[in-house]
N, CA and C atoms as an extended XYZ file, in Angstrom:
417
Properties=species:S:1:pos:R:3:atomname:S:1:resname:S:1:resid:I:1 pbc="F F F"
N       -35.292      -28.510       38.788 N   UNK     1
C       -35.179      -29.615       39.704 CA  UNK     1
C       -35.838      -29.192       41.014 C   UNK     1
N       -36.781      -29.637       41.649 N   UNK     2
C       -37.253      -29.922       42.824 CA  UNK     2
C       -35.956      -29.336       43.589 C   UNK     2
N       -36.661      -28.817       45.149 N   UNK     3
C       -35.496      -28.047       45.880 CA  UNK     3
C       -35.536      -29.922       46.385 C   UNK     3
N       -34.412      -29.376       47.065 N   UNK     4
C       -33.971      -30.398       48.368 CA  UNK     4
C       -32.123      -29.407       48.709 C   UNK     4
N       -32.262      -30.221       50.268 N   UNK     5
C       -31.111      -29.003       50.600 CA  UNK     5
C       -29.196      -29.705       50.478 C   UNK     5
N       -29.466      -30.918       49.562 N   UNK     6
C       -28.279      -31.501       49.286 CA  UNK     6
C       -28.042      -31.409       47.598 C   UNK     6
N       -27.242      -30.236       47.367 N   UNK     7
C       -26.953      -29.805       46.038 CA  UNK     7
C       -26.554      -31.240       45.484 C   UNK     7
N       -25.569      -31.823       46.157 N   UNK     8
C       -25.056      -33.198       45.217 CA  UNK     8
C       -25.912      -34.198       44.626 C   UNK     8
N       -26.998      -34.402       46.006 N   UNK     9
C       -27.665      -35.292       45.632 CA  UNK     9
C       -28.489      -34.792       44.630 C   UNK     9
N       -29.444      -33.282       44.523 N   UNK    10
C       -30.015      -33.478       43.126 CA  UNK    10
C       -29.256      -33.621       41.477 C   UNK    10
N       -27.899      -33.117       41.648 N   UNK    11
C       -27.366      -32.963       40.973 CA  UNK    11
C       -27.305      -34.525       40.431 C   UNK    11
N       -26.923      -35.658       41.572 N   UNK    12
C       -27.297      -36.721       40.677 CA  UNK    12
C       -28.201      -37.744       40.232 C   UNK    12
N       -29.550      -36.620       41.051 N   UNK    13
C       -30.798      -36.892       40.442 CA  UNK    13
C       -31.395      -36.695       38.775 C   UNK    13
N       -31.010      -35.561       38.516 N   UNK    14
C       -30.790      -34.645       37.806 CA  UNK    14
C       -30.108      -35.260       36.426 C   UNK    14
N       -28.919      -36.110       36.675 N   UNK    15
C       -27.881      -36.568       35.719 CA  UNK    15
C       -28.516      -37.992       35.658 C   UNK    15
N       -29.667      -39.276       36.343 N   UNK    16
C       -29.889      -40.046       36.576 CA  UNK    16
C       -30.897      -40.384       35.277 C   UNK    16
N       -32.048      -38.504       35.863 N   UNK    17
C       -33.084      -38.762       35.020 CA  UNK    17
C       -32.489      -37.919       33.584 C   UNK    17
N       -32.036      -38.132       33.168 N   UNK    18
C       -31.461      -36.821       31.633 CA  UNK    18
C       -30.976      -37.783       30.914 C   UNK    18
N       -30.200      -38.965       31.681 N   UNK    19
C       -29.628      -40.073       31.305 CA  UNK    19
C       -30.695      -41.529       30.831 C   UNK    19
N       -31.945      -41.759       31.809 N   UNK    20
C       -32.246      -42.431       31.398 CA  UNK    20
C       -33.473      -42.222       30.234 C   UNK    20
N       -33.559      -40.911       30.252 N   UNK    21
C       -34.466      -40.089       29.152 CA  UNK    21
C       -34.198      -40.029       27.838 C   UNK    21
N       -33.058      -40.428       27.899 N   UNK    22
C       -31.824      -39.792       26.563 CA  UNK    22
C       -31.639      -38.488       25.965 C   UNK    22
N       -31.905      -38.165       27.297 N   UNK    23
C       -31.649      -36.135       26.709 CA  UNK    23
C       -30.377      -35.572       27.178 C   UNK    23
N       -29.627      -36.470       26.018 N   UNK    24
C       -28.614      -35.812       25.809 CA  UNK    24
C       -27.913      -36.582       24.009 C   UNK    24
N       -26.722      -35.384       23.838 N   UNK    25
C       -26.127      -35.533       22.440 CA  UNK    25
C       -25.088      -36.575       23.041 C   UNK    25
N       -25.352      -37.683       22.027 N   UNK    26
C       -24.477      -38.781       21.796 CA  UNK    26
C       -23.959      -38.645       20.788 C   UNK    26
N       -22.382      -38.914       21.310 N   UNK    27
C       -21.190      -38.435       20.501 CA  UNK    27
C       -20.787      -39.572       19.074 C   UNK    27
N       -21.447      -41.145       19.703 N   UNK    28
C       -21.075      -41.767       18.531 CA  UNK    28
C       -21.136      -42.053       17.132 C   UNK    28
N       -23.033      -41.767       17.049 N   UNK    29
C       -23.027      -41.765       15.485 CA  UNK    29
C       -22.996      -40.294       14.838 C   UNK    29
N       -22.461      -39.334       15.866 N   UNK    30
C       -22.080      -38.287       15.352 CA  UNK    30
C       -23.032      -37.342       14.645 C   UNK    30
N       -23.941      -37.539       14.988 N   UNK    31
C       -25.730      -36.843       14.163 CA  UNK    31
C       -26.256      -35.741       14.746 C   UNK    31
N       -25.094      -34.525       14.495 N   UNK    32
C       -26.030      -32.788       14.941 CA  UNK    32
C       -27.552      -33.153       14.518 C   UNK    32
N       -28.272      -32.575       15.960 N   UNK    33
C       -29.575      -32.081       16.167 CA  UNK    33
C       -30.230      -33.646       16.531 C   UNK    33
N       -29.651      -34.075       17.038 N   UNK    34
C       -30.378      -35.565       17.723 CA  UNK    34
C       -30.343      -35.754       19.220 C   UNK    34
N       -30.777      -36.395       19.657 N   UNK    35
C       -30.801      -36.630       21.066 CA  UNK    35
C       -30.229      -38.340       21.101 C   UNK    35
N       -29.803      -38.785       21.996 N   UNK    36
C       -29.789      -40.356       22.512 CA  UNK    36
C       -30.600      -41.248       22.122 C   UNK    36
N       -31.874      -40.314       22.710 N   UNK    37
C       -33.437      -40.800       22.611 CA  UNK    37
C       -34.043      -41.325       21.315 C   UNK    37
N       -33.056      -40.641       20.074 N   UNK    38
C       -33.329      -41.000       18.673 CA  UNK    38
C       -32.620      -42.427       18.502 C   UNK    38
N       -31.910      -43.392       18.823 N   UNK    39
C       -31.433      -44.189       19.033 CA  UNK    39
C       -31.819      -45.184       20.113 C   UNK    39
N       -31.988      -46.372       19.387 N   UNK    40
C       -32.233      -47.836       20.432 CA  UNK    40
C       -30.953      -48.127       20.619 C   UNK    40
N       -29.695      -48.203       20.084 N   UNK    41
C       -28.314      -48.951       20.829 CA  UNK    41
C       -27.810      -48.003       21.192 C   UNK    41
N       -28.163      -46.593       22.086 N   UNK    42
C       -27.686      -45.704       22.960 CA  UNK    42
C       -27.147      -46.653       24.202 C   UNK    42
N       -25.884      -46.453       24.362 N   UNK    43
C       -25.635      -46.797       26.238 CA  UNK    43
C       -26.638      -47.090       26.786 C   UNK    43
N       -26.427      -48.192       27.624 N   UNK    44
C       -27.309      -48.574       28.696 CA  UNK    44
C       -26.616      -48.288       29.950 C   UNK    44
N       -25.837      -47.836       30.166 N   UNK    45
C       -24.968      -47.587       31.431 CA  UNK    45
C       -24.415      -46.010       31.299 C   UNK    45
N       -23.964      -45.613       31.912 N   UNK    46
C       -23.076      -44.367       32.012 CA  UNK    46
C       -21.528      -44.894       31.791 C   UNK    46
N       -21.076      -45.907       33.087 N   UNK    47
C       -19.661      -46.133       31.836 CA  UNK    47
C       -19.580      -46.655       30.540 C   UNK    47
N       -20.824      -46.893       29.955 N   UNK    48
C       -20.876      -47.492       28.481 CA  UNK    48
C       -20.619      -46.227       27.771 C   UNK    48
N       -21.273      -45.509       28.101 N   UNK    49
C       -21.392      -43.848       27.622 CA  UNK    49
C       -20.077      -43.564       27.609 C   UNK    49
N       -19.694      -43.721       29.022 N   UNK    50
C       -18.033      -42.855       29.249 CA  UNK    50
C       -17.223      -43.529       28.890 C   UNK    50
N       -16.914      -44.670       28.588 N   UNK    51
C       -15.756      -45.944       27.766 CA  UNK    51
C       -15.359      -45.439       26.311 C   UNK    51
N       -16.418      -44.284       25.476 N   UNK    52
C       -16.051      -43.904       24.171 CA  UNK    52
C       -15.326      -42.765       24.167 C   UNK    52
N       -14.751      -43.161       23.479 N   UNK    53
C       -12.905      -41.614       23.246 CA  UNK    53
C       -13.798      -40.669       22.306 C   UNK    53
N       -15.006      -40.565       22.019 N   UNK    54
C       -15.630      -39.586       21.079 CA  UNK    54
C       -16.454      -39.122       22.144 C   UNK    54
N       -17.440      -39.608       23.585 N   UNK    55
C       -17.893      -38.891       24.222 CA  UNK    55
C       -17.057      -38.032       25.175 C   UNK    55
N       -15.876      -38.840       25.535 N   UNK    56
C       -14.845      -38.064       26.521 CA  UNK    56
C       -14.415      -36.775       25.562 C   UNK    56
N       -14.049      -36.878       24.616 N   UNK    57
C       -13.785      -35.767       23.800 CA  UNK    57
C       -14.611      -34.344       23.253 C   UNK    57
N       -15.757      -34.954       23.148 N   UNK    58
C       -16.629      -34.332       22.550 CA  UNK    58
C       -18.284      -33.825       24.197 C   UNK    58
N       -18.102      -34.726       24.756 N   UNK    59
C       -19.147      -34.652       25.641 CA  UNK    59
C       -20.382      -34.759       25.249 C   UNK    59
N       -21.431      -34.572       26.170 N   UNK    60
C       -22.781      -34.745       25.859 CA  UNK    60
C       -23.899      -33.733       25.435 C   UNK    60
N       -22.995      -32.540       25.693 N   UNK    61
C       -24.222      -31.263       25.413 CA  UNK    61
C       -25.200      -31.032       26.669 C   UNK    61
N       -24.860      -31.735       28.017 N   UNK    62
C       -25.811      -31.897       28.632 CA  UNK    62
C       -25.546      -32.026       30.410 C   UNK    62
N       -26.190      -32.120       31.299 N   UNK    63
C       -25.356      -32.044       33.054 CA  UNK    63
C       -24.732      -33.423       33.227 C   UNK    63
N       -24.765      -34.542       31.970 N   UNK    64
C       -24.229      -35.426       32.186 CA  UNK    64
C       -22.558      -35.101       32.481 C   UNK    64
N       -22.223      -34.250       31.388 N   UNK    65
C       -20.708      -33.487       31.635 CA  UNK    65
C       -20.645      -32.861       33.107 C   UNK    65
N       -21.367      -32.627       34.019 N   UNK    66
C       -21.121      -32.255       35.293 CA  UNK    66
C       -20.744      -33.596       36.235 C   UNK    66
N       -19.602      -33.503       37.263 N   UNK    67
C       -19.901      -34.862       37.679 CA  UNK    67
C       -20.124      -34.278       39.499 C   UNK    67
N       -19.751      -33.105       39.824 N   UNK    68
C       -20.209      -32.540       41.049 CA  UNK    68
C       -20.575      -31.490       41.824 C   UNK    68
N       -21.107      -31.213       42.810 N   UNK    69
C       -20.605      -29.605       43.062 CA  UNK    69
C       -20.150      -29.799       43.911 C   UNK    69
N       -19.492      -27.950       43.540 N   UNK    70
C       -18.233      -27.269       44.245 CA  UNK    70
C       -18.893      -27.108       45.991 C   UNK    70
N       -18.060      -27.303       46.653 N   UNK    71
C       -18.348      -26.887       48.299 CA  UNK    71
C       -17.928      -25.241       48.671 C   UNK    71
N       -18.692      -24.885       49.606 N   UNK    72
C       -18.004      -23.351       49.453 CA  UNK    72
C       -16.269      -23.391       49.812 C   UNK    72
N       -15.933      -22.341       48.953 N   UNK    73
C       -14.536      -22.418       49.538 CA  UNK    73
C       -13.600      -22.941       48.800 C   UNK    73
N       -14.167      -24.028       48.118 N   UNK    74
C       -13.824      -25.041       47.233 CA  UNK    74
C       -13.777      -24.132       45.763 C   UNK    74
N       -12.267      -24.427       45.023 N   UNK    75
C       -12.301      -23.436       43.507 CA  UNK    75
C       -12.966      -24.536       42.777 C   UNK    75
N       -13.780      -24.312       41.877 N   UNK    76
C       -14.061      -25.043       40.786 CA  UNK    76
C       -13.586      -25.409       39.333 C   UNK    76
N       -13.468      -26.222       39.214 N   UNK    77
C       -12.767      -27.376       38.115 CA  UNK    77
C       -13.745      -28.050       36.516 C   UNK    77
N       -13.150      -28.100       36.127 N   UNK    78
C       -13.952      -28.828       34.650 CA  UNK    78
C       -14.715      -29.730       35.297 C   UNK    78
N       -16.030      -29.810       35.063 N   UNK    79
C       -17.012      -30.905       35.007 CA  UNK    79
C       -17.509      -30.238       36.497 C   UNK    79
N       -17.858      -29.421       36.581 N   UNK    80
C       -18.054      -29.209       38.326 CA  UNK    80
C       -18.918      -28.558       37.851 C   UNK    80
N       -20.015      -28.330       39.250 N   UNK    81
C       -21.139      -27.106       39.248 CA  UNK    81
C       -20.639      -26.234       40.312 C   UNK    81
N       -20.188      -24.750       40.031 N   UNK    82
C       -20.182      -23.900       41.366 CA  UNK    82
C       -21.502      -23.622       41.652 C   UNK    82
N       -22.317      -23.327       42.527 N   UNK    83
C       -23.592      -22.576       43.255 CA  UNK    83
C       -23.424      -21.530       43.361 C   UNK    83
N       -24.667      -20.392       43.016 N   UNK    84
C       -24.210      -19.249       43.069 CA  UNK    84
C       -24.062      -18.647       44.146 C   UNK    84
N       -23.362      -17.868       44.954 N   UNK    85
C       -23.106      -17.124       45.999 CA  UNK    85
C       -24.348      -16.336       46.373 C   UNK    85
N       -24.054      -15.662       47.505 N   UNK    86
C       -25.066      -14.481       47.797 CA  UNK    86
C       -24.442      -13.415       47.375 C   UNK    86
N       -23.424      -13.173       47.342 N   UNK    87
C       -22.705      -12.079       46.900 CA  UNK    87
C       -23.027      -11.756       45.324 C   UNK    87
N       -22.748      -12.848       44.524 N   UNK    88
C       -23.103      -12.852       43.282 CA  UNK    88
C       -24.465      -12.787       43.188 C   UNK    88
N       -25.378      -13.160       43.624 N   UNK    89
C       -27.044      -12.836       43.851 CA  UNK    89
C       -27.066      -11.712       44.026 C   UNK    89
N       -26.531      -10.672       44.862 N   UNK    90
C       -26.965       -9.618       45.432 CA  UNK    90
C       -26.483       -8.601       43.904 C   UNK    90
N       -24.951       -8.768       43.043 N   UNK    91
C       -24.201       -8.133       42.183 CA  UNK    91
C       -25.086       -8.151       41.489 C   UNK    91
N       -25.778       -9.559       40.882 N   UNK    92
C       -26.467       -9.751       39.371 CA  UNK    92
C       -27.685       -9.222       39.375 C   UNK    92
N       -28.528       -9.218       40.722 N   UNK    93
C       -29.724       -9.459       40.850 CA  UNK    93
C       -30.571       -8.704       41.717 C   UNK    93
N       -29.412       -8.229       42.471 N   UNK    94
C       -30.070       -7.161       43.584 CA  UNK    94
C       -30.735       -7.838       44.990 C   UNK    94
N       -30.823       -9.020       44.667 N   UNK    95
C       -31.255       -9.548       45.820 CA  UNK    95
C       -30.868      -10.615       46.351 C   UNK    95
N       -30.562      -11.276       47.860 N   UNK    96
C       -30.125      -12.614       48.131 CA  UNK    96
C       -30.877      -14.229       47.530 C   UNK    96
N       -31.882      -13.588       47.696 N   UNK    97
C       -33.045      -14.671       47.599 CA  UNK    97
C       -33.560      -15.061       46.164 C   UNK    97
N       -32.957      -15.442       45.299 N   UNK    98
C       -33.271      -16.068       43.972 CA  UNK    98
C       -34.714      -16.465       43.638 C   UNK    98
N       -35.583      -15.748       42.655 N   UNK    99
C       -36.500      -16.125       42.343 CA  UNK    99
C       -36.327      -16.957       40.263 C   UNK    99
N       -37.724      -17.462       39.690 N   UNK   100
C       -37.433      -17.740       38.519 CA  UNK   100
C       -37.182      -16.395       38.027 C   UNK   100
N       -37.580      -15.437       37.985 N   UNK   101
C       -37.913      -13.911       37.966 CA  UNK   101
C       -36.130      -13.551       37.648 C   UNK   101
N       -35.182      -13.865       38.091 N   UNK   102
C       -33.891      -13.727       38.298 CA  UNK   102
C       -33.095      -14.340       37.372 C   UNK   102
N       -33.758      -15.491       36.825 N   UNK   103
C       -32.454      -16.660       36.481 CA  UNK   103
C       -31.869      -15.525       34.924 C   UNK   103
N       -32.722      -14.661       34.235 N   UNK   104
C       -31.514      -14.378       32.781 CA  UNK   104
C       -30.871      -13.159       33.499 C   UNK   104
N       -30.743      -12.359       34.598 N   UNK   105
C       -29.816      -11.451       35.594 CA  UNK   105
C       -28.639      -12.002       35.661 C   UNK   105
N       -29.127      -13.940       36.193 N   UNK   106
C       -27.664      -14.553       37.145 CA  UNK   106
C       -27.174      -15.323       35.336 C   UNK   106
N       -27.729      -15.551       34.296 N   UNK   107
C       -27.635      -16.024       33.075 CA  UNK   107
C       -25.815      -16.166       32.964 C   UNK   107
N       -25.361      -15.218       32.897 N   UNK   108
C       -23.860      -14.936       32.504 CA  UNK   108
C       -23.148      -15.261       33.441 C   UNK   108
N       -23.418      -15.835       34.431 N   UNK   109
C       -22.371      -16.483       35.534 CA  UNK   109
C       -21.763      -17.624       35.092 C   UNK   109
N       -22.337      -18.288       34.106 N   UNK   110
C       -21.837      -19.331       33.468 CA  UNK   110
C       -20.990      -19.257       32.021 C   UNK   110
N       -19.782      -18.987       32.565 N   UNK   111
C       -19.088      -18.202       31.126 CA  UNK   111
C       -18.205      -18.870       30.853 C   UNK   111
N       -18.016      -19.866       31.314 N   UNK   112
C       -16.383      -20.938       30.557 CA  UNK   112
C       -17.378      -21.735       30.276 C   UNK   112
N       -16.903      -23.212       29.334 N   UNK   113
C       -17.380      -24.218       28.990 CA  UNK   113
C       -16.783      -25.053       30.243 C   UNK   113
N       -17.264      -26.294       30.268 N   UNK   114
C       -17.285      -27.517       31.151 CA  UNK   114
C       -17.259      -27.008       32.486 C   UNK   114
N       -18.117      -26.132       32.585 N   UNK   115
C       -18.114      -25.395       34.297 CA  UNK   115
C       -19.559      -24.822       34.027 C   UNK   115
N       -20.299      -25.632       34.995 N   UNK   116
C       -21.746      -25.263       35.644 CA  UNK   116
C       -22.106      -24.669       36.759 C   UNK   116
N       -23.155      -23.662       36.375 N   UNK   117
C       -23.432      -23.437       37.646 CA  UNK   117
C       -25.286      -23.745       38.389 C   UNK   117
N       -25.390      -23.598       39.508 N   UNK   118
C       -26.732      -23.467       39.901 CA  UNK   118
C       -27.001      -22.743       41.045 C   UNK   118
N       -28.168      -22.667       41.237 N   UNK   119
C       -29.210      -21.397       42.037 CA  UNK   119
C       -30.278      -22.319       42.404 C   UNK   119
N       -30.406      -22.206       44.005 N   UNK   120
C       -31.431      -22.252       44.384 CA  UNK   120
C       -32.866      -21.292       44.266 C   UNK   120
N       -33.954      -21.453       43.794 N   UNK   121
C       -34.435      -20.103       43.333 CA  UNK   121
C       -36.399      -20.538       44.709 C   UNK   121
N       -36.478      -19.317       44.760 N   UNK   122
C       -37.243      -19.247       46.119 CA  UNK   122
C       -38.813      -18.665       45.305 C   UNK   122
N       -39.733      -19.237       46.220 N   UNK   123
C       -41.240      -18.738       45.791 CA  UNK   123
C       -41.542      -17.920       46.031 C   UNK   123
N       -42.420      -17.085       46.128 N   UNK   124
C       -43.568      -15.792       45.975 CA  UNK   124
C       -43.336      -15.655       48.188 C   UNK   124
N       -43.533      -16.404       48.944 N   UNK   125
C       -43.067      -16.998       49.961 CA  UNK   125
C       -41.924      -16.323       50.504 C   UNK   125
N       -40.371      -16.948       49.918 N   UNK   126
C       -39.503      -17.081       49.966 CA  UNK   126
C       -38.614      -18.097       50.466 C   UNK   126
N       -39.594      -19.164       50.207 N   UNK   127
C       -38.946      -20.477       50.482 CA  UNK   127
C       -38.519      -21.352       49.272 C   UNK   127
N       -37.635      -21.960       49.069 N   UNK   128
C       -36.202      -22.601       48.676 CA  UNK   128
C       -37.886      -23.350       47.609 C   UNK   128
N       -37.704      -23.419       46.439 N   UNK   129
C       -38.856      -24.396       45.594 CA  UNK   129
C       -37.750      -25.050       44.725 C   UNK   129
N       -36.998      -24.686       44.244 N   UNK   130
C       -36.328      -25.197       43.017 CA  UNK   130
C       -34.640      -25.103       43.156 C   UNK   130
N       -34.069      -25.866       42.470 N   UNK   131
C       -32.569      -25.560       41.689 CA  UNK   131
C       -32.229      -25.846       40.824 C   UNK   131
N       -31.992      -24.833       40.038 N   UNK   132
C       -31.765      -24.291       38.882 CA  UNK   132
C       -30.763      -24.413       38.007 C   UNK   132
N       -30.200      -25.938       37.437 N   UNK   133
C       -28.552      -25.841       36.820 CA  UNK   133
C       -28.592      -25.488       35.550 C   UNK   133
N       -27.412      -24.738       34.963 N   UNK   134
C       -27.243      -24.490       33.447 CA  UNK   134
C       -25.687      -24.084       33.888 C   UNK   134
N       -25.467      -24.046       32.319 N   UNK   135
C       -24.045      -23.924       32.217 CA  UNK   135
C       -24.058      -24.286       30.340 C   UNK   135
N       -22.277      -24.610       30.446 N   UNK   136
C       -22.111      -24.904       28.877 CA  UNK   136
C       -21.383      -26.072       28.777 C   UNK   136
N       -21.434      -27.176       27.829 N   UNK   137
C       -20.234      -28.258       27.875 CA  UNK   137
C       -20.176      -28.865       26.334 C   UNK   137
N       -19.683      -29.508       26.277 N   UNK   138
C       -19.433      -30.501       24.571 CA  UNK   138
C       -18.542      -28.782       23.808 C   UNK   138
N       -17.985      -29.558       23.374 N   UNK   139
C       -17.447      -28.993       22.029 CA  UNK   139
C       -17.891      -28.732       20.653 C   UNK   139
């Protein structure tokens, strides 16, 4: 994702375009190794999506299961993205400043299911280019 310096807002940039792409696992006709995208009567909405007791259950496989991020300070919760720290940058990675060069170092920060995380990750420069979400979700 494109930097910008409001984690939330890409985050629901991020969930806007994944959504209207259909890249993500739809829980209803129940079809391992498909995308949304394989389907014309996929949701047209997000609460259409979220109204089914098989996606709430099962989730999407995808940052659609994220619905925010964490603020510093703030503990993080199911469906949340924490950001990675500097502290944790400096533990995983040796350095404050996150490059792509970094992201399978910071890889294992994301170790529960329905809890995301992201990294701002910096250019050759060291200015802010990207952020970086992954994590794990669906069952």
């Amino acid at each position: 994702m494109p930097y910008q310096p409001d984690l939330g807002r890409a985050l629901d940039e991020l969930r806007k375009r994944v959504f209207e792409e259909g890249d993500y696992w739809w829980a209803e006709p129940y079809q391992l190794g498909t995308s949304a995208a394989d389907f014309p009567n996929r949701p047209r909405t997000e609460d259409e999506l979220w109204s089914s007791e098989a996606v709430l259950e099962s989730g999407t496989h995808s940052i659609l299961d994220m619905r925010t991020v964490v603020r510093p300070g703030e503990k993080p919760d199911y469906c949340t993205v924490e950001p990675v720290s500097e502290r944790e940058a400096l533990e995983c990675a040796g350095v404050a400043r996150l490059t792509r060069a970094h992201v399978e170092a910071i890889d294992d920060l994301a170790e529960q299911r329905w809890f995301g995380r992201c990294a701002v990750l910096h250019d050759d420069a060291g200015n802010p280019s990207e952020i970086y979400f992954w994590g794990y979700s669906g069952d």
